[in-house]
C-alpha positions as a Markdown table, in Angstrom:
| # | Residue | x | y | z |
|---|---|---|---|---|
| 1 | Unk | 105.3 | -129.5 | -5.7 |
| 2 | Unk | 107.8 | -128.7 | -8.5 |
| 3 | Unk | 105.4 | -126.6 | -10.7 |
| 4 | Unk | 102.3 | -125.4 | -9.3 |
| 5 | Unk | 99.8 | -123.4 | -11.7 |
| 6 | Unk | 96.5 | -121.8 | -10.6 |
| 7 | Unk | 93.7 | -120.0 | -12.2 |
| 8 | Unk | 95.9 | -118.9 | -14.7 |
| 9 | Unk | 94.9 | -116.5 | -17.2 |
| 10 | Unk | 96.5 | -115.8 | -20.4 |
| 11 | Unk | 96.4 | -114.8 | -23.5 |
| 12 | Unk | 97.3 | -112.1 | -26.4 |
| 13 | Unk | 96.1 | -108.0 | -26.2 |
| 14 | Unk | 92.3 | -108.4 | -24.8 |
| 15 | Unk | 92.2 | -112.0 | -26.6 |
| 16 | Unk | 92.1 | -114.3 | -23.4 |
| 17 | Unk | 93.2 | -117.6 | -24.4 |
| 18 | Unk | 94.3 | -119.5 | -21.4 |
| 19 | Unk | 91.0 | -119.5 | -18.6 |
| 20 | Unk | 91.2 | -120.4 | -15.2 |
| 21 | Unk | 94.0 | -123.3 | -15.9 |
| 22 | Unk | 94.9 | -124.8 | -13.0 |
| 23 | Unk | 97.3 | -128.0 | -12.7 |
| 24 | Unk | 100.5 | -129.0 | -10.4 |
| 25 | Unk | 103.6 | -131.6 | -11.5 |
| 26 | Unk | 105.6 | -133.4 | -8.5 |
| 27 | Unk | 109.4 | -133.6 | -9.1 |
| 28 | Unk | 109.9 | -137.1 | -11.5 |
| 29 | Unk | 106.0 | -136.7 | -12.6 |
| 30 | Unk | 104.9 | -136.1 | -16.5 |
| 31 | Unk | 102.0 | -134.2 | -17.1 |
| 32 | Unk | 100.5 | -133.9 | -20.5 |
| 33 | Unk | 98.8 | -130.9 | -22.0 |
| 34 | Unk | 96.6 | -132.2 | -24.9 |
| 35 | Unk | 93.9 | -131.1 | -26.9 |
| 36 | Unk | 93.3 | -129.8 | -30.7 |
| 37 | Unk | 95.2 | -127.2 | -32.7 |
| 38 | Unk | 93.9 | -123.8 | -31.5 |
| 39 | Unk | 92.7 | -124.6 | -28.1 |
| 40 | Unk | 95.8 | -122.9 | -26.6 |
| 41 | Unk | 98.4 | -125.4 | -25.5 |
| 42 | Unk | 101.5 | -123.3 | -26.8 |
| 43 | Unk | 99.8 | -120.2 | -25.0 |
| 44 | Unk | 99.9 | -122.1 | -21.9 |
| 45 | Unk | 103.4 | -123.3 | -22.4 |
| 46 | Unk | 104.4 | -119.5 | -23.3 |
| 47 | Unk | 102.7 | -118.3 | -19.9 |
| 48 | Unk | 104.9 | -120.9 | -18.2 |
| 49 | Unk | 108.1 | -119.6 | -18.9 |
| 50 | Unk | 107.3 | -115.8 | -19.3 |
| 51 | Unk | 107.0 | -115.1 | -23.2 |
| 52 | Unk | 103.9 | -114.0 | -22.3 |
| 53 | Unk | 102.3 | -112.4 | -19.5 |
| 54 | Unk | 99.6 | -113.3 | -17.1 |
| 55 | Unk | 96.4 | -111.4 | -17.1 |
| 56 | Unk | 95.5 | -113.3 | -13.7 |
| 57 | Unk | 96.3 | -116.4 | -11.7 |
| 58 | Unk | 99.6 | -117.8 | -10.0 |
| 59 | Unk | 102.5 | -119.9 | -11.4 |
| 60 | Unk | 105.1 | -121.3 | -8.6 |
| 61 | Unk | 108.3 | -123.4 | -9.2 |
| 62 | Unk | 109.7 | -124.9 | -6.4 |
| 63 | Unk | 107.7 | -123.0 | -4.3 |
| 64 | Unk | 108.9 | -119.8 | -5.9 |
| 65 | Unk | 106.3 | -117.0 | -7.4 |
| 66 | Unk | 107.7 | -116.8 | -10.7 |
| 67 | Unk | 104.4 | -115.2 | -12.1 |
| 68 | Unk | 106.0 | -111.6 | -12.7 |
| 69 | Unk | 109.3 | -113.0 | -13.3 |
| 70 | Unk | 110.9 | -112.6 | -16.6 |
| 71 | Unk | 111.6 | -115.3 | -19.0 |
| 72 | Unk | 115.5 | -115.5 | -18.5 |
| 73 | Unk | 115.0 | -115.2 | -14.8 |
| 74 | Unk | 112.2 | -118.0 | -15.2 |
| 75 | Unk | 115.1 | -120.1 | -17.1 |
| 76 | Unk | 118.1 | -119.5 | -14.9 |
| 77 | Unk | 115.7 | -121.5 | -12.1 |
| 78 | Unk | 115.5 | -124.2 | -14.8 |
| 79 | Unk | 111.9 | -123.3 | -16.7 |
| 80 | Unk | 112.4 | -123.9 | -20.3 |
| 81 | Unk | 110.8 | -124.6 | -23.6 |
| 82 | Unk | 111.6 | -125.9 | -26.4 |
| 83 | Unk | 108.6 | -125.9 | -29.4 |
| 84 | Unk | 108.0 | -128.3 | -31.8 |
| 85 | Unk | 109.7 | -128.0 | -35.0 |
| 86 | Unk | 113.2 | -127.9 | -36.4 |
| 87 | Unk | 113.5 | -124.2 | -36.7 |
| 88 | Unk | 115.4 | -123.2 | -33.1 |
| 89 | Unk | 118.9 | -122.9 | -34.1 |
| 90 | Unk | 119.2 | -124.4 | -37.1 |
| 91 | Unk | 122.9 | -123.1 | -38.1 |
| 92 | Unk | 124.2 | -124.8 | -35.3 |
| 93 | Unk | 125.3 | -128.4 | -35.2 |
| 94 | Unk | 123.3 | -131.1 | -33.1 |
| 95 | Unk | 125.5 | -130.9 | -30.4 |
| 96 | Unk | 126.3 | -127.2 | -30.1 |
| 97 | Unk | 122.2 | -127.3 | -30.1 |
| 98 | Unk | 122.8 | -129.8 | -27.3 |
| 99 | Unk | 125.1 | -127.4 | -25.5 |
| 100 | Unk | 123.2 | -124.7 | -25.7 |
| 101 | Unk | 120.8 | -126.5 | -23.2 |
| 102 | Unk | 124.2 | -126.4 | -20.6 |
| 103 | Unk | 123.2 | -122.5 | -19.8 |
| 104 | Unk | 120.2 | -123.5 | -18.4 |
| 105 | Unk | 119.5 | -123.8 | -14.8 |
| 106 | Unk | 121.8 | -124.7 | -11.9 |
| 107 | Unk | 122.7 | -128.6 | -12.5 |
| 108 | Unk | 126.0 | -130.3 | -13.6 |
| 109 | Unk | 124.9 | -129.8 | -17.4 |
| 110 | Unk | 128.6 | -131.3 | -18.1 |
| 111 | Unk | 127.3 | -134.9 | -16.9 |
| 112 | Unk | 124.1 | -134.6 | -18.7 |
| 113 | Unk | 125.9 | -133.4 | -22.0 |
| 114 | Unk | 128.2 | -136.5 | -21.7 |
| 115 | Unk | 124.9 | -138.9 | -21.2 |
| 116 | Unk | 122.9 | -137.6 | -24.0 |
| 117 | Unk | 125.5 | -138.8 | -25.8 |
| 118 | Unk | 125.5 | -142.3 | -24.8 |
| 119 | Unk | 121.6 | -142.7 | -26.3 |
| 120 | Unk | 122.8 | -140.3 | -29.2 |
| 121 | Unk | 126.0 | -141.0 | -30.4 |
């Protein structure tokens, strides 16, 4: 498995939010996190890549315990987030936003840069 949660528990101070959550993703699979405002899908996503911390549970990356790991180690093994709205960098131009996602993980970001720009010239 690329991304395997379990029994994850999470949340804010003694506010649990995220309850026993427990899901896995194969490498070239898309799993979707729906539901409502409020029920606690950015928490989740938080817990994922270390902005906050787990009260309980386990979170591996390619087969990697990255539960205690902090959120730039999470994201040099290629765990990022980006959350909705336009608000992330917005002095920067589209494609020094673009670049910005080069300093993540271990990939030829080069490659990828020069792609993106073939479906978004």
């Amino acid at each position: 498995m690329l991304l395997n949660v379990t029994n994850l528990l999470s949340g804010y101070g003694n506010v649990r939010i995220v309850n026993d959550v427990s899901f896995s993703a194969a490498p070239n699979e898309i799993v979707a996190i729906i539901g409502r405002n409020g029920v606690g899908k950015t928490t989740l996503m938080k817990s994922l890549v270390g902005l906050i911390s787990c009260a309980g549970g386990k979170i591996e990356f390619k087969s990697t315990d990255v539960t205690r790991m902090s959120a730039a180690k999470r994201a040099r093994l290629g765990i990022g987030y980006v959350p909705q709205g336009r608000g992330i960098f917005t002095r920067l131009s589209v494609g020094d936003n673009l670049r910005m996602g080069e300093k993540v993980g271990n990939s030829s970001s080069s490659k990828n840069f020069d792609r993106v720009f073939e479906f978004f010239p």
